[in-house]
C-alpha positions, 0 to 999 in steps of 0.5 A: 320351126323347120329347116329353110332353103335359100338361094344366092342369086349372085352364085346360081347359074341356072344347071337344075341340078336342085331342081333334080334332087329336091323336086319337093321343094325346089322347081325349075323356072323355064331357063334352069333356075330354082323357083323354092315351094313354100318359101324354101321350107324342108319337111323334117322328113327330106332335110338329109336329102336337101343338105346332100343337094346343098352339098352337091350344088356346083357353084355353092349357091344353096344355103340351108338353115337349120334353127337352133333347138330351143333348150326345154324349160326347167320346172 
């Protein structure tokens, strides 16, 4: 399972800046505010680059959700 973004309506004010530092996964709609591609799922490659967006984000509208490693079986 992969890192997933989300958005809390409640707190976004549409600034982009998201937009701006994650296009891979986050596109702006036409009044600002971040329309997540592929239901906010982070390659394992841009996940240091969404939580510095996650960081960044002005009002803290951005969570980002990390699963928990699921410990290897003992044989």
């Amino acid at each position: 399972m992969r890192a997933a973004l989300s958005v809390d309506w409640t707190l976004c004010d549409a600034r982009g800046l998201c937009a701006e530092m994650l296009p891979e996964v986050i596109e702006a709609d036409e009044w600002g505010y971040p329309l997540l591609r592929n239901n906010g799922t982070v390659p394992f490659e841009l996940e240091k680059q969404a939580r510095a967006t996650v960081e960044l984000c002005p009002l803290l509208a951005l969570r980002l959700s990390v699963p928990a490693e699921v410990p290897a079986q003992r044989r």
